[in-house]
DRENPA-3360 file (N, C-alpha, C; in nm, 2 decimals, always signed):
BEGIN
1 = XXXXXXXX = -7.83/+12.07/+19.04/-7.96/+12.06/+19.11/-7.93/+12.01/+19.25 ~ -7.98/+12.07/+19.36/-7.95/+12.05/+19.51/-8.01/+11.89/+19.56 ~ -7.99/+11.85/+19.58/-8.03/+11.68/+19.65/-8.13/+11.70/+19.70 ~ -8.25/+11.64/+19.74/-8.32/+11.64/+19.82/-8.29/+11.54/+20.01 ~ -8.33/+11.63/+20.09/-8.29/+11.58/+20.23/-8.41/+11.50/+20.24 ~ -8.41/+11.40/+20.35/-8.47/+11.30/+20.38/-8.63/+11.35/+20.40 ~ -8.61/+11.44/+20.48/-8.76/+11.57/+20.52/-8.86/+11.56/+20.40 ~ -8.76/+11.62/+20.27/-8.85/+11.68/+20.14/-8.90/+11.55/+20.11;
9 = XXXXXXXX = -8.81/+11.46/+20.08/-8.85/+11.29/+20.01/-8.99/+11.24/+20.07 ~ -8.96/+11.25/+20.23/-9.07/+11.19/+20.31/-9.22/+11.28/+20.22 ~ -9.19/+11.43/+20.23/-9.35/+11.52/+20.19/-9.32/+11.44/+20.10 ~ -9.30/+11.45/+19.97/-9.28/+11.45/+19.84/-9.38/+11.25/+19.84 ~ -9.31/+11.18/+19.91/-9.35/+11.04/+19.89/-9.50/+11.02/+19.99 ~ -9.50/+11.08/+20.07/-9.68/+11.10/+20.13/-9.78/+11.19/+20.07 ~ -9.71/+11.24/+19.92/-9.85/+11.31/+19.89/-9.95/+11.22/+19.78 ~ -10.05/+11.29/+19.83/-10.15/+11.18/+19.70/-10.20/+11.26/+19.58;
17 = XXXXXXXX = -10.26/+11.24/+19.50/-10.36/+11.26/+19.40/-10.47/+11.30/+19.51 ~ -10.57/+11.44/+19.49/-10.69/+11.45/+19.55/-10.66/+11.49/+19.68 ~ -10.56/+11.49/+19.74/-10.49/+11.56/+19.83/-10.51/+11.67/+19.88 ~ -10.53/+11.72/+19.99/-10.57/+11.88/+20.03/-10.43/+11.95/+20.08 ~ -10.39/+12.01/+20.03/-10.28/+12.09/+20.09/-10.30/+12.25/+20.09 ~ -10.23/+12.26/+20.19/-10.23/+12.44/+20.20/-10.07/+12.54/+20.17 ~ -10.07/+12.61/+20.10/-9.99/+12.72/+20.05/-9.97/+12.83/+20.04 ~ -9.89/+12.90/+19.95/-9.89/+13.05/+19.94/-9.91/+13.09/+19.83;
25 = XXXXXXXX = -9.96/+13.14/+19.75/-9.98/+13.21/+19.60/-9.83/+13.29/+19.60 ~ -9.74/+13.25/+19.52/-9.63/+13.33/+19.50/-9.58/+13.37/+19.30 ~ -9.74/+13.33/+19.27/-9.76/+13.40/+19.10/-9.89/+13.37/+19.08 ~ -9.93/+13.48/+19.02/-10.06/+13.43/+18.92/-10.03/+13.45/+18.78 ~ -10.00/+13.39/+18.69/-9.98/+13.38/+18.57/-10.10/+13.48/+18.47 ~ -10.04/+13.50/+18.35/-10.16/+13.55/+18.31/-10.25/+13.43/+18.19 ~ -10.16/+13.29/+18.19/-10.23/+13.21/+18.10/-10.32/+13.12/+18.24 ~ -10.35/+13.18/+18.31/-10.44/+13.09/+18.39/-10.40/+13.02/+18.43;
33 = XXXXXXXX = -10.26/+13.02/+18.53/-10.25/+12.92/+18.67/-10.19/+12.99/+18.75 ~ -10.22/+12.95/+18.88/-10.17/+13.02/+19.02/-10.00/+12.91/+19.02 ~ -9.92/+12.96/+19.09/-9.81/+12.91/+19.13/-9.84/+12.90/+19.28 ~ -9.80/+12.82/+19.36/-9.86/+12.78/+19.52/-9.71/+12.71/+19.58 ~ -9.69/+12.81/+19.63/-9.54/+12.77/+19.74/-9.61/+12.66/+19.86 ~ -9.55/+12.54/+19.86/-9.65/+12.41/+19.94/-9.53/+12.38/+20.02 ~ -9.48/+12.45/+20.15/-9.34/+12.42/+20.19/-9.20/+12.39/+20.11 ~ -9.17/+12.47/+20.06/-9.04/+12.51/+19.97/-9.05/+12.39/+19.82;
41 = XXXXXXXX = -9.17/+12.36/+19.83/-9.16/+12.30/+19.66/-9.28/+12.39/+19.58 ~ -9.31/+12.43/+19.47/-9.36/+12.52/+19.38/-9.48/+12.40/+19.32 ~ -9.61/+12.47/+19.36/-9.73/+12.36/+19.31/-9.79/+12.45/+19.17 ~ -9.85/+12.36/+19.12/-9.95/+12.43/+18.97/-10.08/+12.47/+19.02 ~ -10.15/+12.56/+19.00/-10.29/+12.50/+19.04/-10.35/+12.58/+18.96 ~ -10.40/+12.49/+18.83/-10.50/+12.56/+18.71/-10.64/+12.52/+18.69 ~ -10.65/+12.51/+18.87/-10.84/+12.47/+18.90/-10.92/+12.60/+18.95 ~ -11.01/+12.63/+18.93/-11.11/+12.77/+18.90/-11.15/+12.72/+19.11;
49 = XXXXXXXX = -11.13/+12.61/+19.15/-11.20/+12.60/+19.26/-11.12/+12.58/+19.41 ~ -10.99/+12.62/+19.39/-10.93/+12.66/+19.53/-10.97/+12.76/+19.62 ~ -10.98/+12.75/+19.72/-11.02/+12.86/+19.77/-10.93/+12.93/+19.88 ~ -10.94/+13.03/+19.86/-10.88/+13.14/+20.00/-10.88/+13.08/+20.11 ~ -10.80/+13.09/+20.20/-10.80/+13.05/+20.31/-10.76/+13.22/+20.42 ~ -10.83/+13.24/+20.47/-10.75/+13.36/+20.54/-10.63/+13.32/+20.65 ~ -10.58/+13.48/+20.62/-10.42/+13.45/+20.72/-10.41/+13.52/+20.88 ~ -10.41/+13.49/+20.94/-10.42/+13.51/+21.07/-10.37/+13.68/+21.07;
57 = XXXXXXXX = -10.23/+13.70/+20.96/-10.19/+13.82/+20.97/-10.20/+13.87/+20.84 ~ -10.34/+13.85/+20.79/-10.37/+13.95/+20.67/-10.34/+14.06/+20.66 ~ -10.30/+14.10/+20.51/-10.21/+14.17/+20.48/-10.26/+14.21/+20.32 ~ -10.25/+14.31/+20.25/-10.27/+14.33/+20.12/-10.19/+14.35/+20.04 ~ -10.07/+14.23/+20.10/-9.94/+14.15/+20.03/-10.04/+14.05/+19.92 ~ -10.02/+14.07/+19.80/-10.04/+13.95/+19.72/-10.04/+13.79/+19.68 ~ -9.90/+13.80/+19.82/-9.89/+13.62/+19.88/-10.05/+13.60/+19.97 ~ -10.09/+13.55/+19.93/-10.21/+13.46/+20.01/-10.22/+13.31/+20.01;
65 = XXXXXX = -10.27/+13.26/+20.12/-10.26/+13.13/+20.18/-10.39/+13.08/+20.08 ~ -10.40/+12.93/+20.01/-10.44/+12.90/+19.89/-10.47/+12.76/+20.00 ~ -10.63/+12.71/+19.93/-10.57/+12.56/+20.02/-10.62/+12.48/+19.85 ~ -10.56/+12.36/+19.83/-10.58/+12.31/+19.71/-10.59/+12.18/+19.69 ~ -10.65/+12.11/+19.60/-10.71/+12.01/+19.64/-10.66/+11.95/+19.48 ~ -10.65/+11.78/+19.46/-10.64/+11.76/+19.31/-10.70/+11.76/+19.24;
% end
């Protein structure tokens, strides 16, 4: 397993609970959770209430920018 650099630790130790962050949809499962690429760490998000965020270069790529809340 690759170490984490100082950079990742810092996100990783400033995030909260209830936190808003923005990502990419890089799965949608079929047991009901989105996978959400949050700058190179992989988030869960099995809430009915994230919402779309449009992408400046929308595209009818499947990756879509996700903003998500806890």
């Amino acid at each position: 397993m690759p170490s984490l650099n100082d950079r990742d630790m810092a996100f990783l130790r400033n995030l909260q609970r209830g936190q808003t962050v923005t990502g990419l949809v890089t799965e949608i499962a079929t047991f009901g959770v989105t996978f959400v690429d949050i700058g190179g760490f992989t988030a869960i998000d099995r809430s009915a209430t994230s919402s779309p965020i449009p992408s400046p270069n929308s595209s009818p790529s499947p990756r879509r920018r996700r903003q998500l809340s806890g």
